[in-house]
ROMARSE-208498 format. One record per atom (N, C-alpha, C, CB): residue number from 1; atom name; x, y, z. Coordinates in pm, 1 decimal, always signed. Each point is the difference from the previous one (the first is absolute). Glycine has a CB too. Layout:
<rs>
[NUM 'CA' [X Y Z]]
...
</rs>
This chain:
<rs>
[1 'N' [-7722.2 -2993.3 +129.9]]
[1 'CA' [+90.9 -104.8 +40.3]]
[1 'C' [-74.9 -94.8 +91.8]]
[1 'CB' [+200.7 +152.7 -22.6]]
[2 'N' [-201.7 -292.1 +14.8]]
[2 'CA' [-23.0 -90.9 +56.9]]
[2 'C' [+90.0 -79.9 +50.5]]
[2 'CB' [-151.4 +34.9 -103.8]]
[3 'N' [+155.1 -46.6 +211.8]]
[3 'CA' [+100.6 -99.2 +66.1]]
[3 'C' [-55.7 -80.2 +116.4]]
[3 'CB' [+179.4 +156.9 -62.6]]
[4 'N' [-96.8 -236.2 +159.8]]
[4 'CA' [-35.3 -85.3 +80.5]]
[4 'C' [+109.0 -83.7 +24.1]]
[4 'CB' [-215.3 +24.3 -62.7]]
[5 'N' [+259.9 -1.7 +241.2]]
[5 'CA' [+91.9 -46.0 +53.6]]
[5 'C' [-95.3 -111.4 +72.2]]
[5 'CB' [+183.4 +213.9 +4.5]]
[6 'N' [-107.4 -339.1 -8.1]]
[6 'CA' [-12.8 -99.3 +149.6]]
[6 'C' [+85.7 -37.7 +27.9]]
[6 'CB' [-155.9 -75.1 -10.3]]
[7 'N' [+104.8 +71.9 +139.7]]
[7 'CA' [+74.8 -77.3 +143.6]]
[7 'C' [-3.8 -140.0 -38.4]]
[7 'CB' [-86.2 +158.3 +203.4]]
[8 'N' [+215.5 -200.9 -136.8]]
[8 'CA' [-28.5 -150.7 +23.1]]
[8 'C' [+77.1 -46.6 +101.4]]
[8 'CB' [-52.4 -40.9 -218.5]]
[9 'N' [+3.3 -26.0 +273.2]]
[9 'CA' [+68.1 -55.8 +181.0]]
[9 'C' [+153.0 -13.9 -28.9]]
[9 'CB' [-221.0 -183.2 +103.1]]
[10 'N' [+244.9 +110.6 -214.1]]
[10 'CA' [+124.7 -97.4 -52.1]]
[10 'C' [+128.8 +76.1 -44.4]]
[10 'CB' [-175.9 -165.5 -89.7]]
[11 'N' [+85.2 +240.7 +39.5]]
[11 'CA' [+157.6 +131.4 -78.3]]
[11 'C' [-51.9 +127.5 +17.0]]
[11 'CB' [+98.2 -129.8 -227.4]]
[12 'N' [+6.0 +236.4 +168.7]]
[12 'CA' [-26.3 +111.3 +17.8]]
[12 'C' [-115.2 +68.8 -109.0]]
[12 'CB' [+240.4 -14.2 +113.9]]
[13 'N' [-312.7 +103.8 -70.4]]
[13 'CA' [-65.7 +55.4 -104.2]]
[13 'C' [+20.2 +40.9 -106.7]]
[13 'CB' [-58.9 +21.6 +127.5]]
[14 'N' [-36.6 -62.7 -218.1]]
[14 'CA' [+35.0 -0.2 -141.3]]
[14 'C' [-126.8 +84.9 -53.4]]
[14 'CB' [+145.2 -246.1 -15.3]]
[15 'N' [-120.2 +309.0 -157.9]]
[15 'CA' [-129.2 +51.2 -42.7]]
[15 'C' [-0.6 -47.1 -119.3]]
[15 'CB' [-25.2 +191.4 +123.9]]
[16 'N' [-147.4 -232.0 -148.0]]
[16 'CA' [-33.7 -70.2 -134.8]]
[16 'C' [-119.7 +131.1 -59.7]]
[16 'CB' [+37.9 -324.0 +90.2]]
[17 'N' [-52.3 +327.5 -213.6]]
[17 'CA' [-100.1 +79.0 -97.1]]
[17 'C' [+4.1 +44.5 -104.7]]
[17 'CB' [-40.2 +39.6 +134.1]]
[18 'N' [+18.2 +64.4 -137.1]]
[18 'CA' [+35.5 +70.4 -150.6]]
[18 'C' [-12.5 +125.5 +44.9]]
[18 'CB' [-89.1 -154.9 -185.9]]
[19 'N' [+158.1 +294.3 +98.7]]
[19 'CA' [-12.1 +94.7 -62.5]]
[19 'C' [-32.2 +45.4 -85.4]]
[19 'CB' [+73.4 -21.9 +81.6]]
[20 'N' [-174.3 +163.5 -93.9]]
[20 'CA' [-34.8 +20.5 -156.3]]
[20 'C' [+71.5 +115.0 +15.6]]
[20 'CB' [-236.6 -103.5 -80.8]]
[21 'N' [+312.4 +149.6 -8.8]]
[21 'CA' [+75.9 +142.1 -51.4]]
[21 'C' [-18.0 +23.4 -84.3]]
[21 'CB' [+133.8 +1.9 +75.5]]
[22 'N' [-198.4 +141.3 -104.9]]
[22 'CA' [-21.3 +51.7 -155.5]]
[22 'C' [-19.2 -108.6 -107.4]]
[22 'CB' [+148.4 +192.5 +57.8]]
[23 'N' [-260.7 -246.3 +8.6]]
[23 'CA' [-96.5 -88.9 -77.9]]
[23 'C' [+112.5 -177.0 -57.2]]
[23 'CB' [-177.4 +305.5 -114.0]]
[24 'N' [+288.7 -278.4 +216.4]]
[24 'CA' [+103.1 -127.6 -16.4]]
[24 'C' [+0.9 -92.7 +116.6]]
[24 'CB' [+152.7 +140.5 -133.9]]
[25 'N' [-237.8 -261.5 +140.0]]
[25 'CA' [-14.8 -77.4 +60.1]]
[25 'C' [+167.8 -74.6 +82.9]]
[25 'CB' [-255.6 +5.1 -175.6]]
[26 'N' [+297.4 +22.0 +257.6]]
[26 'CA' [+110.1 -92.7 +32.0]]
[26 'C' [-26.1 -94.6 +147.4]]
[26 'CB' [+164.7 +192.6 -134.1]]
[27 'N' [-102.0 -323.0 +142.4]]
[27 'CA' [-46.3 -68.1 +83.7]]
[27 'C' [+147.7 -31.3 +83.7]]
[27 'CB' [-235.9 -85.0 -148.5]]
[28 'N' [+198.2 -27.6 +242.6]]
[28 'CA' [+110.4 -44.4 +128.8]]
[28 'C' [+88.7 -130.6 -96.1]]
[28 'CB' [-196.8 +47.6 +282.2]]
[29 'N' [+309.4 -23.3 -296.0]]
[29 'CA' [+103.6 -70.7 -18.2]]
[29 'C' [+86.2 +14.6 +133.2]]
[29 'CB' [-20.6 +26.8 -259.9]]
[30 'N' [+13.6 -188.6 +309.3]]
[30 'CA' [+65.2 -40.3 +109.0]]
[30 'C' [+112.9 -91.8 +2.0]]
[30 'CB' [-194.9 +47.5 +67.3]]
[31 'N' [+318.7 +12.1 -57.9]]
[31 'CA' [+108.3 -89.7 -25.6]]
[31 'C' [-6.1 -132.7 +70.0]]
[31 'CB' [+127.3 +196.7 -35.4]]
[32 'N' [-126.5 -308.9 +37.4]]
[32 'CA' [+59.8 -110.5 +49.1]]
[32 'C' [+82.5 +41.9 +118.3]]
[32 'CB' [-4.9 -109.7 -222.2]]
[33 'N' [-17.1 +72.3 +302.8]]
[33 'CA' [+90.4 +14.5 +195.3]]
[33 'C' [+52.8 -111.9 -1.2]]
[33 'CB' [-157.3 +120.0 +176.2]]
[34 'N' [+240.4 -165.6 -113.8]]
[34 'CA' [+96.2 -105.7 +16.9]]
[34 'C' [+24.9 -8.0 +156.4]]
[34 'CB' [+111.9 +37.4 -242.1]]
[35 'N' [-174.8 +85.2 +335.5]]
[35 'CA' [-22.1 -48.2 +98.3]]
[35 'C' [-47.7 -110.9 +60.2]]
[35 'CB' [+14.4 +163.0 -37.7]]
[36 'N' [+20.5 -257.1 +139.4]]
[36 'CA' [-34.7 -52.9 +34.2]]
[36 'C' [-100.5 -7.0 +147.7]]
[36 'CB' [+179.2 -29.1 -178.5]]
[37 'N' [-262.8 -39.2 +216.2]]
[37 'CA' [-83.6 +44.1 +120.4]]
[37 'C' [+65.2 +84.2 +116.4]]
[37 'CB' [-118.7 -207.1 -53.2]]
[38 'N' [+174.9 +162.7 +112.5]]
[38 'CA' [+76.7 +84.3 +108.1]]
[38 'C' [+20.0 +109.0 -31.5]]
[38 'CB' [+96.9 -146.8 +71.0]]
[39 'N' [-25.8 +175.1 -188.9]]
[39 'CA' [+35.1 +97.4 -71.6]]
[39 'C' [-114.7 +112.5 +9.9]]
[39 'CB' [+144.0 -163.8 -144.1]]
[40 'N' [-254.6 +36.4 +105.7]]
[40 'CA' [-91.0 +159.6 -68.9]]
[40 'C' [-117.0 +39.5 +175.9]]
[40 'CB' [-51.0 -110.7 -397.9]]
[41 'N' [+74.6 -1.4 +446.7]]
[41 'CA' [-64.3 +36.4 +126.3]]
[41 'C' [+75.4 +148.5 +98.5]]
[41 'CB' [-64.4 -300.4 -8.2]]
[42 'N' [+201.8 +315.8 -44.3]]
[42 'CA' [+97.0 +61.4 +135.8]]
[42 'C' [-10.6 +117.8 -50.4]]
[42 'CB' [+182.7 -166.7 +84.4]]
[43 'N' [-207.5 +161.1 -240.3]]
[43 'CA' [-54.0 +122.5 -44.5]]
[43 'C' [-153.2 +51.5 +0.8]]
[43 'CB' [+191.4 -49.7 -119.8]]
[44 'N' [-268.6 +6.0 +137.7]]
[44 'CA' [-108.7 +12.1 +51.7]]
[44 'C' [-15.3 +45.0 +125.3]]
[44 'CB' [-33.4 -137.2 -136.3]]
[45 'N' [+129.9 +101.0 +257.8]]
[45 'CA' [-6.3 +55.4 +115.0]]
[45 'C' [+73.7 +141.1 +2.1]]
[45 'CB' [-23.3 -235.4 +91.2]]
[46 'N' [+85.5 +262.3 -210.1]]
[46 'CA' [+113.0 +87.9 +57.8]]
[46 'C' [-107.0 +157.0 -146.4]]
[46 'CB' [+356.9 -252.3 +100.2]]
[47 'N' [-411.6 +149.1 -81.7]]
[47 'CA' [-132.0 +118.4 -90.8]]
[47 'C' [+36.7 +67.7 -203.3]]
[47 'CB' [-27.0 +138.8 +339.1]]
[48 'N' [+105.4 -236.5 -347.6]]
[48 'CA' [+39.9 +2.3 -136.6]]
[48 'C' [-106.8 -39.2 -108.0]]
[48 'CB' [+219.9 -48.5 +96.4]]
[49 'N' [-257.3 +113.6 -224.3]]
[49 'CA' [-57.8 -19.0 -73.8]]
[49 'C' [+51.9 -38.3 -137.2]]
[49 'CB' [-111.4 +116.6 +150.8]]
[50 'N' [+19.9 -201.7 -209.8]]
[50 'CA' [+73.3 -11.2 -168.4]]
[50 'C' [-76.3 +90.8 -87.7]]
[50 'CB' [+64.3 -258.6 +5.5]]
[51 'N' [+2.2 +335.7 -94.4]]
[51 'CA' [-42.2 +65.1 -74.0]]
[51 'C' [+4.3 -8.5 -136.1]]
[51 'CB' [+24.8 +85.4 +167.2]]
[52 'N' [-165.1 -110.8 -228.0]]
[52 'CA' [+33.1 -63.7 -160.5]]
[52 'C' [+74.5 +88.2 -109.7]]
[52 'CB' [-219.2 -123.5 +33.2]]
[53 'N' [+247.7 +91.2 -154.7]]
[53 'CA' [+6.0 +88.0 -116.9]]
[53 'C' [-154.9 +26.1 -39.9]]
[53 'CB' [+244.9 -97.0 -85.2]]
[54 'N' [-283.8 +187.0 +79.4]]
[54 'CA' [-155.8 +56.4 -105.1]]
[54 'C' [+93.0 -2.5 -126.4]]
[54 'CB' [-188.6 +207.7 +163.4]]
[55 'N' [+155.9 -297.3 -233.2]]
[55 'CA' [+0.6 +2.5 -165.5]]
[55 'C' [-105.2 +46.9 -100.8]]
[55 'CB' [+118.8 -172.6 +59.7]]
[56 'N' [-113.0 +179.3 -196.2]]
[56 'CA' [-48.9 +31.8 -71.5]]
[56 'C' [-81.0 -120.0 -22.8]]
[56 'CB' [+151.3 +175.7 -54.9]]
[57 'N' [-304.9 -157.2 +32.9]]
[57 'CA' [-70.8 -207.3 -16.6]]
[57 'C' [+66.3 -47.4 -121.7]]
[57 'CB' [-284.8 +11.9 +78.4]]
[58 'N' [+302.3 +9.9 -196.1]]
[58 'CA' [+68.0 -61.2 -92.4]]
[58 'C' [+115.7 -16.0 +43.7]]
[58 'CB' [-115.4 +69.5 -154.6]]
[59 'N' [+201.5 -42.6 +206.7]]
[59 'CA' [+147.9 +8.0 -2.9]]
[59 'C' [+93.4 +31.4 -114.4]]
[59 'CB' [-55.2 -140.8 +151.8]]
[60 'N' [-32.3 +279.2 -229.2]]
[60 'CA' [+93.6 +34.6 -125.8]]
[60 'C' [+92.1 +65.5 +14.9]]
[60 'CB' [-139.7 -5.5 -111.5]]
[61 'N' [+125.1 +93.1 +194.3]]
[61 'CA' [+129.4 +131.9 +26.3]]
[61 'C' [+63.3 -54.5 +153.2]]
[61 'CB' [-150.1 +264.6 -131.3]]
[62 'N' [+269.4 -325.1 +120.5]]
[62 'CA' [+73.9 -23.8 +137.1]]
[62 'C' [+11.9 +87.6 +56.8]]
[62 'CB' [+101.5 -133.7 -49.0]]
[63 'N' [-88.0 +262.8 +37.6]]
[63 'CA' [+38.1 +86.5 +75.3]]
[63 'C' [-146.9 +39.7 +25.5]]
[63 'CB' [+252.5 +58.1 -79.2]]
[64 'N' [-352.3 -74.3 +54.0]]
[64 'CA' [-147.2 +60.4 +68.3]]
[64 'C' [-20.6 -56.8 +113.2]]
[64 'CB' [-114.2 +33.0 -191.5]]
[65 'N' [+172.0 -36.5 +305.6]]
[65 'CA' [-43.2 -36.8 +123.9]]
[65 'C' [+14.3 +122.5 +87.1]]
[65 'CB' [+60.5 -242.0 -36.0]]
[66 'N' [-127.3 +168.7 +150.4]]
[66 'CA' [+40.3 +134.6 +126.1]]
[66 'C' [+10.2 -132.9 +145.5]]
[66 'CB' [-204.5 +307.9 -113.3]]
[67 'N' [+303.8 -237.4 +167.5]]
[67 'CA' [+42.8 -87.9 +118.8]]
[67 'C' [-81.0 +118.0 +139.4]]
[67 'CB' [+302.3 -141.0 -135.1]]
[68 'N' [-351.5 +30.0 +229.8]]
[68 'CA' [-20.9 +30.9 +111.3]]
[68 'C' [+86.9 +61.7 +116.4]]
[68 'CB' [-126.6 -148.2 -92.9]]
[69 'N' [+172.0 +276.9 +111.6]]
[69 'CA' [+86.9 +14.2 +127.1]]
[69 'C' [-48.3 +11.0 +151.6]]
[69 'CB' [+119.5 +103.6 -170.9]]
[70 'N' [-255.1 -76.4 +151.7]]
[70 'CA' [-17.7 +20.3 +158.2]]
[70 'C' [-141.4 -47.4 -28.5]]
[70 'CB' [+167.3 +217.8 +112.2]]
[71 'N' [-253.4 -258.9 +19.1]]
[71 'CA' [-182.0 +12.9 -3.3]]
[71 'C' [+0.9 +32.5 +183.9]]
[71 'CB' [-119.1 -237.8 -250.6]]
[72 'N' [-10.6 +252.6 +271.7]]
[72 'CA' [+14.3 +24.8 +113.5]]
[72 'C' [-84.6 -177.2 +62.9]]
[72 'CB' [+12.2 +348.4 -29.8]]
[73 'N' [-39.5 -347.7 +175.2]]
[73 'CA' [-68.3 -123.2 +9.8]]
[73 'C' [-68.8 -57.0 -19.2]]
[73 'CB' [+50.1 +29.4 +61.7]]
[74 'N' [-164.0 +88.8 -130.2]]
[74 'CA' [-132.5 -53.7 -29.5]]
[74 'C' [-56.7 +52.7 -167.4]]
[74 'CB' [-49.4 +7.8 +299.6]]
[75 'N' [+198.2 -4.1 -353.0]]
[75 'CA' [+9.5 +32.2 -176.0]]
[75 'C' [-76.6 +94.0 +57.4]]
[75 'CB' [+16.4 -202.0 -207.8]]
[76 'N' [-66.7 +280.4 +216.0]]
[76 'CA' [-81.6 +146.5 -22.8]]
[76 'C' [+97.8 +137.8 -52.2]]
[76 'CB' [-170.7 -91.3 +216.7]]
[77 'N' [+343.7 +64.0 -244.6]]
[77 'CA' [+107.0 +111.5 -35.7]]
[77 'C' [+89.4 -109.3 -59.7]]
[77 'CB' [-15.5 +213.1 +198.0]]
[78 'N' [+14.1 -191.0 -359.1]]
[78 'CA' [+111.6 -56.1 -19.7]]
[78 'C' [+115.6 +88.9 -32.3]]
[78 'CB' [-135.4 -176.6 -57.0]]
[79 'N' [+295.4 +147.8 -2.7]]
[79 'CA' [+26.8 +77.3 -42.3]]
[79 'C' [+84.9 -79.2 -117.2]]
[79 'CB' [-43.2 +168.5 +207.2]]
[80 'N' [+41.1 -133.7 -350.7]]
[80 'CA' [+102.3 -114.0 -63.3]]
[80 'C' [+20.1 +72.7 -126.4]]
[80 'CB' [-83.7 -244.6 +102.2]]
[81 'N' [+180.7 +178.1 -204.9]]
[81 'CA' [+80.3 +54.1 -100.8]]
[81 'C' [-0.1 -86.3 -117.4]]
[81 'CB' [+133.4 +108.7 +164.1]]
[82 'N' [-184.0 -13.0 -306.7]]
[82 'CA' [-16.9 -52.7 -92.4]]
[82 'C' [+117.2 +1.2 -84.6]]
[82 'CB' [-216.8 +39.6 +41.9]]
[83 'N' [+332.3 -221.5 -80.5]]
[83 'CA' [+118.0 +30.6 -25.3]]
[83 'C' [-4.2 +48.3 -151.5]]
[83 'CB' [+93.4 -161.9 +185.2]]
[84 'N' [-182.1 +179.2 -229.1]]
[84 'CA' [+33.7 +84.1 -135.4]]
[84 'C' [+23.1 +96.5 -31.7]]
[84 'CB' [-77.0 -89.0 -35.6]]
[85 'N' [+55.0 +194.3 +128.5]]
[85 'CA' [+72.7 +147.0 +7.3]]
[85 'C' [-6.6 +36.2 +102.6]]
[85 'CB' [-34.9 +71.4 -174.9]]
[86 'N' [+42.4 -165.3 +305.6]]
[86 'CA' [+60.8 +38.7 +117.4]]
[86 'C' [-98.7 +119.6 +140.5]]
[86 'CB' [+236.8 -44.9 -214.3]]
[87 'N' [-338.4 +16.7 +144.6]]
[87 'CA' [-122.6 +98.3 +38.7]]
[87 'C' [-39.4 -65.4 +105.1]]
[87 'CB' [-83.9 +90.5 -209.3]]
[88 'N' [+73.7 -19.2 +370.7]]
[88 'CA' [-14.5 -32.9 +67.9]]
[88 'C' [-168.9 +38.4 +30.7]]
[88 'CB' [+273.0 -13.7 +26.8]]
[89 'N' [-318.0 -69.1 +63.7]]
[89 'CA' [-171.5 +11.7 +24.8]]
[89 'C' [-33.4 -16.4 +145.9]]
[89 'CB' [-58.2 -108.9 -229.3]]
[90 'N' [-39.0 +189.6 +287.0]]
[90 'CA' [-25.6 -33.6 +148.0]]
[90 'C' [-154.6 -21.9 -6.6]]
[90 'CB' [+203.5 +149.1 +121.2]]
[91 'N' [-301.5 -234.1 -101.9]]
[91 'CA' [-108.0 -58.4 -3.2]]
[91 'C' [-73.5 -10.8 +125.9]]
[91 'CB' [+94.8 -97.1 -177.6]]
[92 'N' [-229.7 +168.5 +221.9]]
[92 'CA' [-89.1 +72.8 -128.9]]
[92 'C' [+24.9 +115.8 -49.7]]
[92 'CB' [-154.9 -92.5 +74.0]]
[93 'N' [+248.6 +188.0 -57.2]]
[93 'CA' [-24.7 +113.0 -53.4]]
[93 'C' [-70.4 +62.8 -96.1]]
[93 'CB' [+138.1 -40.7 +80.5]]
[94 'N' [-175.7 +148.7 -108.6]]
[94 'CA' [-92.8 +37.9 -81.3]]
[94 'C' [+47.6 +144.8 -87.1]]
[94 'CB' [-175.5 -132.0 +176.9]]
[95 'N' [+299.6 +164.2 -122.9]]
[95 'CA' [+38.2 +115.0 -49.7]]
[95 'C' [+161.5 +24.6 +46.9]]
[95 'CB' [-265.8 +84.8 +2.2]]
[96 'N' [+323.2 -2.0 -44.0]]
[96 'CA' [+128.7 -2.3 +38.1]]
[96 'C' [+19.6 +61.6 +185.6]]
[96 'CB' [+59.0 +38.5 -310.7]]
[97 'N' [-164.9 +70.2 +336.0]]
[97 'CA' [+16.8 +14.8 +154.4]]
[97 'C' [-2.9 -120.2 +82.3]]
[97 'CB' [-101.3 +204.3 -27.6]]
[98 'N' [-37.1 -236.5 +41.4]]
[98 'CA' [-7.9 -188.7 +46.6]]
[98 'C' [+83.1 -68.8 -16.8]]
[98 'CB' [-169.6 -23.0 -42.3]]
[99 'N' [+285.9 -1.2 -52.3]]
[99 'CA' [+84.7 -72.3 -8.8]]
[99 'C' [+145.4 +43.4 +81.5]]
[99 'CB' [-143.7 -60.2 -213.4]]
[100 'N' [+155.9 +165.2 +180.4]]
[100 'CA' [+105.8 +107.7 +75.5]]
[100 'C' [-19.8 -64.6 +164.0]]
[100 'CB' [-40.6 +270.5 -182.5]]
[101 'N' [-83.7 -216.2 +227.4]]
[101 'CA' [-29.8 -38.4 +128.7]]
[101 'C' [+11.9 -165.7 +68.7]]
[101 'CB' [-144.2 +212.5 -64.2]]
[102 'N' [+102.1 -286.8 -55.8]]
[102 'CA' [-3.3 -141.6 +58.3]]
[102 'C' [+137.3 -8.4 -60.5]]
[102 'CB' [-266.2 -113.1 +13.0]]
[103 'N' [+304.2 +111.9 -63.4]]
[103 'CA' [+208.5 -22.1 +23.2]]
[103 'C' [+81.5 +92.0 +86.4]]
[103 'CB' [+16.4 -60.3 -242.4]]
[104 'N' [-46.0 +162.1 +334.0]]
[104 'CA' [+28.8 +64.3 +85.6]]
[104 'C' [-24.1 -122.9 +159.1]]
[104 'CB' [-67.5 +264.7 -184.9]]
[105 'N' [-49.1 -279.6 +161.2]]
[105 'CA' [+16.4 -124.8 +110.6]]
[105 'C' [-3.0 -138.3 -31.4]]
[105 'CB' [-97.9 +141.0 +126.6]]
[106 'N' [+148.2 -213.9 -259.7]]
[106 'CA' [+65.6 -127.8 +35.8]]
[106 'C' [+131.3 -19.6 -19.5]]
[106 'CB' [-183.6 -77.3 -40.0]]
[107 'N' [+284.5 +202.8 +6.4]]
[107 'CA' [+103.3 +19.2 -47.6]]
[107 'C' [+87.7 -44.8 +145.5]]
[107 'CB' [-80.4 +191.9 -214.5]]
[108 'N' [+64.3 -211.8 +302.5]]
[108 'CA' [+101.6 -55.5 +179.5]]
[108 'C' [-4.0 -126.7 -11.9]]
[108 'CB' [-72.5 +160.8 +196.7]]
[109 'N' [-78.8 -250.3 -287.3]]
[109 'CA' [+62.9 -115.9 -45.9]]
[109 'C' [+28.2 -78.7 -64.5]]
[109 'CB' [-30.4 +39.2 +83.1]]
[110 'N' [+100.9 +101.6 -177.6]]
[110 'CA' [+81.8 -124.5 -116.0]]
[110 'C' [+185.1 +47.4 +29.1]]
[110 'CB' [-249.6 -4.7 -267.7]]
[111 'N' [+257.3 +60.7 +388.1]]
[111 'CA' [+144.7 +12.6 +64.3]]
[111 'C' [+71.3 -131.7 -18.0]]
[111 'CB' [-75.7 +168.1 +180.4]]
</rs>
């Protein structure tokens, strides 16, 4: 998996890149915001992030995405969900203990 969050003074953090999954390339589809500056500044202070759809790069199967629910500050833990069968993922893990463990401690903040 490849990814890459930035900062930007103006709005809240956002992440741009790609994913490779079982040899399936999917990239950052970013909805259109309708925020306006203030808007996206007050969220920026109040430490809010935007979180893209990861799509499929073709866009053949609508339902092949996975949405972002949590990262930590410095993307090094993500945790997010692929809506095609609902399969949840915690990143980097490497095995199901590692994963067990790193969702044992980011699980207080997605309260």
């Amino acid at each position: 998996m490849t990814m890459k969050g930035y900062r930007d003074f103006f709005r809240p953090t956002t992440f741009k890149g790609k994913m490779l999954i079982d040899d399936k390339v999917y990239d950052v589809f970013e909805p259109e915001r309708s925020d306006r500056f203030i808007a996206k500044m007050k969220k920026k202070m109040n430490g809010d992030r935007y979180f893209p759809i990861i799509a499929n790069e073709n866009r053949t199967d609508l339902d092949d995405y996975y949405t972002i629910q949590w990262a930590d500050d410095k993307f090094n833990t993500l945790y997010f969900i692929h809506a095609k069968n609902n399969s949840r993922y915690v990143a980097p893990a490497q095995n199901a203990v590692e994963a067990n463990k790193m969702w044992e401690e980011i699980q207080h903040f997605l309260r």
